[in-house]
Phi, psi and omega in degrees: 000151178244145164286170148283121170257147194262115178257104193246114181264129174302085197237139189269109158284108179296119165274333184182141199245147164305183192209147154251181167247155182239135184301117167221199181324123192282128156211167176278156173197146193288172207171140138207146181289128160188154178312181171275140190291186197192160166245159201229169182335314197265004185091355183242106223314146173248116188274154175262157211261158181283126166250146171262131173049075175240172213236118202244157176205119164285143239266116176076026188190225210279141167247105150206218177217135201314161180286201170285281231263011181062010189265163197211113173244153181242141169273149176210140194267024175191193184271313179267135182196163192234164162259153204249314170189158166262109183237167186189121205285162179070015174227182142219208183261106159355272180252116206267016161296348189286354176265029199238359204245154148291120207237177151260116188287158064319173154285010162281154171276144149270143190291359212270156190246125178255159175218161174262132203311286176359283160322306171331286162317289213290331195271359186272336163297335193263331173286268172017279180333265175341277177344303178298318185274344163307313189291336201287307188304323176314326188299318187305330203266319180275349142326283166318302180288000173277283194302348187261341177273359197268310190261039156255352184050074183231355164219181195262166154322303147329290190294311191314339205235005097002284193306294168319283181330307186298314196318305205296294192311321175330293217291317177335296202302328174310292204311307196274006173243020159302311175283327194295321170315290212302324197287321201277330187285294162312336164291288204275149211259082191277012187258017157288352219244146168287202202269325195260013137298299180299319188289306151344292191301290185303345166285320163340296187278296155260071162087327193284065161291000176286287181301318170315288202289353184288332186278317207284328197257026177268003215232316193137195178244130184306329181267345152341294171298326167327271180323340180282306180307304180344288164277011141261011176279303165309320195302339201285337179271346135333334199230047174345291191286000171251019177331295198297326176289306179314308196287333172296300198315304185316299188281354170297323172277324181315246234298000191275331195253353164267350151325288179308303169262028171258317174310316157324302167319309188264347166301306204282341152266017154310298173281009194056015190259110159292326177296288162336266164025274147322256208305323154274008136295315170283357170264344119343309185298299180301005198255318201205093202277344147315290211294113174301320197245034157322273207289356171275305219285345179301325190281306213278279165344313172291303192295313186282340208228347173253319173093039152234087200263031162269322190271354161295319206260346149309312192285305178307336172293313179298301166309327170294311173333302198286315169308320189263339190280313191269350174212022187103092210322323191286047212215120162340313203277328170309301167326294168280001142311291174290029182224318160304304165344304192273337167269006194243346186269334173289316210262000149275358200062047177219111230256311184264023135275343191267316074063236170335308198276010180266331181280293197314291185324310182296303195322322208272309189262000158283336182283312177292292203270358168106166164274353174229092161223142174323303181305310209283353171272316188286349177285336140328319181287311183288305196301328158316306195266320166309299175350283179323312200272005186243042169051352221260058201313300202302336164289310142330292175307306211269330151328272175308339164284327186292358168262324202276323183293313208270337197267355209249300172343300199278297183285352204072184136345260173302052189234149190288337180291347168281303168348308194287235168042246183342249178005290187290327166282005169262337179306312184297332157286328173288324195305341211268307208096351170281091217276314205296282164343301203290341194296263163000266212261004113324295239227324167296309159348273184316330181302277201310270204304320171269004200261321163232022206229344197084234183229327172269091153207159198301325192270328166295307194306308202303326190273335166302315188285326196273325144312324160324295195322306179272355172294282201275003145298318147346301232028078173253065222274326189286331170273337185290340176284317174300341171270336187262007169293290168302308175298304167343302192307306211282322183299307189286343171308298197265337193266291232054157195340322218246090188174114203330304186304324180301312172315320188281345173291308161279345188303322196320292179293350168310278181003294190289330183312327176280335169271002167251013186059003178283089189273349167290318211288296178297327188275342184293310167306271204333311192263037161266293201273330181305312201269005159272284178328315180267017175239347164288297200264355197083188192263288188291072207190146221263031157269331189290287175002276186308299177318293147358287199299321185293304193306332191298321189274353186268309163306326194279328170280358182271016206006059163282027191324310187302325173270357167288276169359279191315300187276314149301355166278328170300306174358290191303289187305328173295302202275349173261000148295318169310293194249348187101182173277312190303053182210160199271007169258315161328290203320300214266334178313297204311328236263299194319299203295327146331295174296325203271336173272352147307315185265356188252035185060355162278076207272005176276308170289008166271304192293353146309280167324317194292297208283020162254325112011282189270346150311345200252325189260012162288303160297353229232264162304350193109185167249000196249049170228151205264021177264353162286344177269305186331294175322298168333309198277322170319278245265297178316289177293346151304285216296322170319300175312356192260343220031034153284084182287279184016273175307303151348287176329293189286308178333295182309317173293330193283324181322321177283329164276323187297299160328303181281354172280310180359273162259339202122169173268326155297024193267157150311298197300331200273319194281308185322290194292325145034254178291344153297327209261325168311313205278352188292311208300314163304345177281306211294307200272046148082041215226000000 
């Protein structure tokens, strides 16, 4: 038996894709280019300056560039059109969805807004900034009001540590809805925004959410207003001859009231209250069940900050349906309805539907935009990483070099999506046992990530842990601890102590302890990452397991069997709770409680356990993987203590067959089963 160790190899899920237009009749339509508009200390607006001779190109049609003054007209080849990119050498696009969006031609101008990255950076790091201290406070003031009811005895010991426990999980999801806000904060264009918008967003931003809801709810109550439109949405099949009028009042108000509740949205994620949140995207959504890219980002939103990706995956569905009835199976936006699927289908673990639904999207967007486009790299990347997770390695690589080939294209080298590149291919090379390989393209990461991120950031901490991870595959136990040492650091740096990575940072290191035989030390890690990990997560959740288990392999060499037994059976009941029976850590749970009823001679329930082990990782992985000759090899050596060599015999051979397509014939593992299948065949011949 192996402990696990919790491995977070970095990999990108495509959220949103460009979009193209499709050709009909030509007109025009007007433009200018200019920075971003700003609010200065008091709230009162800094208008953005005008650019000159940025290159504007429409997506299948007329290309050209803007004037001194920044103004522009585009020929477009229908009322509806998309843009294919915008350039201006020293700049970029704020917000890079405007190559993502549907425009209408009108007599309004189009807006775009550029920036200089520097500029960019700085507003994104200073909202970040503003967030992190919003947040830290918020934690302290519900701290304090937790600790003022414990020593008012207005809650039991229990709830206090309830209460903290929820508090603690909150904050995970805050920290990570932290970059979106600010990125989302550094995009907008306040000289886009009216007055009364404009004023929102800044109490917004700094912090004075009693007045924001006081601005947003000086308007009425928003789900009121909902239910009214509505029912002027029916009233509208009623009134044929007034249609026209109508359906504009109608649709003025719908953005007005999705306005309204997107304002909602960001006050409340503004405060971290995710649910809130949540509940005024999805009452947007619900407002107007067309709009595509409602119902993906309300999906989106659940699935990343709440982790209910069964009700994401209504919304993506929904949105596809819309996607494919208003523009057509071949359509970008069709794309990204299935590549959210396919993430919301990862995070269920259901690895060959997400699997599928990641190839349709690349089909769809290698057909539209060619083979060297970001997206059609990050979708190579994903289908690469599914792979990967269905053992099907060979297959991986070759996913993953073509994105890594298209990324170094477009980006160079020194790009963070090449980082990434590198990072999953050295991962795919650790899963291999090519420890070198995996080294080699770690440390080109790592190269990558401090050369722009420096030496304290979270993605620097992850490539120090994934060099740990090959030092002590080695068993280079002294340098793999001095790298999970260095991630530790950066990780409590930035996280501080109460924080998923940090838990994964000690089990690591549990790990080597444990391979150095020091086992207090390593069960001393192990309840380090278990009592973080169950005040994040709860009790129910496969980091808690994974802690369970390690602690479980730590009994079983102290020969503590009743409590090994005892900690793999939580294990079991966590991951099969998680995940259901079909997944390959059920697998290694049957596989752990097999052995511990292997030493203590209870050779019917160890083949009971092994052959639920290998059923799980046949179906799952196939019959030619070699965590299926593991199973083989378990089940062979039950039946040898049994002297049933025959049966032994045959375990040991499929085992043996699997291993050498595997590895070779000289790997250890492959010489081990060797020699086991030499010691059967000698019981049999008497020898």
């Amino acid at each position: 038996m192996v402990a696990i160790m919790i491995k977070r190899i970095i990999y990108t899920i495509l959220l949103t894709i460009a979009v193209i237009s499709l050709a009909s009749a030509q007109t025009t339509q007007k433009g200018y280019v200019k920075t971003k508009g700003r609010l200065d200390s008091k709230g009162q607006l800094i208008p953005g300056k005008r650019i000159a001779s940025a290159a504007i190109q429409l997506a299948g049609g007329h290309s050209t560039v803007c004037d001194a003054n920044g103004n522009f007209t585009l020929t477009v080849p229908d009322k509806k059109f998309y843009l294919a990119d915008v350039k201006k050498q020293g700049y970029v696009l704020t917000d890079p969805d405007v190559l993502k969006k549907q425009y209408v031609c009108s007599a309004n101008p189009l807006v775009i807004t550029m920036e200089t990255p520097d500029k960019q950076a700085d507003d994104q790091l200073a909202a970040e900034r503003k967030l992190r201290r919003q947040l830290q406070a918020k934690l302290q003031q519900r701290e304090q009001e937790i600790d003022s009811l414990k020593e008012h005895n207005k809650i039991s010991e229990e709830e206090y540590r309830q209460a903290l426990q929820q508090l603690y999980a909150e904050q995970e999801n805050n920290e990570r809805l932290i970059s979106d806000m600010a990125r989302r904060s550094a995009e907008l264009d306040y000289d886009l925004l009216d007055e009364f918008y404009r004023q929102v967003s800044f109490c917004i931003e700094n912090g004075d959410l009693l007045k924001a809801d006081s601005l947003l709810a000086s308007r009425g109550d928003v789900r009121q207003a909902v239910k009214e439109q509505q029912q002027k949405a029916q009233a509208l099949q009623d009134r044929k001859k007034q249609l026209r009028r109508a359906e504009a009042v109608f649709a003025a108000d719908n953005e007005e009231l999705a306005r309204r509740c997107k304002g909602y949205f960001e006050r409340f994620s503004a405060q971290f209250q995710n649910d809130s949140a949540a509940y005024y995207l999805e009452l947007r959504a619900e407002l107007d069940t067309t709009k595509v890219e409602w119902q993906l980002e309300a999906g989106s939103f659940v699935e990343d900050y709440l982790a209910d990706e069964h009700k994401a995956v209504n919304y993506y569905q929904r949105a596809l349906r819309q996607a494919i009835a208003q523009n057509g199976a071949q359509h970008p936006l069709v794309a990204t309805c299935y590549n959210d699927l396919g993430s919301a289908c990862l995070g269920q673990g259901e690895y060959r539907q997400a699997y599928d639904y990641y190839v349709k999207s690349l089909n769809i967007l290698s057909s539209l935009y060619g083979r060297n486009h970001p997206d059609v790299a990050t979708l190579y990347n994903n289908v690469g990483y599914v792979l990967k997770t269905l053992g099907e390695n060979d297959r991986a690589m070759s996913y993953y070099a073509q994105s890594l080939e298209i990324r170094a294209t477009i980006f160079g080298e020194q790009h963070l999506d090449v980082a990434t590149s590198f990072n999953n291919i050295g991962g795919l090379f650790y899963s291999e046992g090519d420890h070198a390989q995996a080294m080699e393209f770690f440390q080109k990461a790592l190269t990558i990530y401090k050369s722009i991120y420096g030496e304290n950031h979270p993605d620097v901490a992850t490539c120090y842990n994934n060099i740990g991870l090959s030092y002590y595959s080695q068993g280079d136990y002294a340098e793999a601890m001095d790298y999970y040492q260095k991630s530790l650091d950066i990780r409590k740096l930035v996280y501080g102590e109460n924080h998923p990575d940090v838990a994964t940072s000690y089990n690591n290191m549990g790990v080597v302890y444990y391979a150095q035989g020091n086992y207090p030390q390593a069960k001393e890690y192990y309840l380090k990452s278990l009592s973080i990990s169950k005040s994040v997560f709860g009790e129910n959740h496969p980091d808690v397991a994974t802690s369970y288990n390690n602690i479980g392999m730590v009994n079983y060499l102290q020969e503590e069997y009743g409590q090994a037994l005892e900690s793999f059976q939580k294990a079991l009941a966590i991951y099969k709770s998680f995940y259901g029976e079909e997944h390959p850590d059920v697998a290694i749970s049957y596989n752990n409680i097999g052995g511990m009823y292997k030493i203590q001679g209870d050779y019917a329930q160890a083949l009971e356990y092994y052959g639920k082990a290998l059923t799980i990782r046949k179906s799952f992985y196939g019959d030619n993987h070699v965590e299926v000759a593991a199973s083989y090899n378990n089940i062979g050596n039950v039946y040898y203590y049994q002297g049933e060599y025959a049966k032994a015999l045959e375990c040991l051979q499929k085992s043996l067959t699997i291993l050498e397509a595997a590895y070779g014939e000289d790997h250890p593992d492959t010489i081990y089963i060797k020699e086991s299948v030499e010691i059967v065949k000698g019981k049999i011949n008497g020898k």
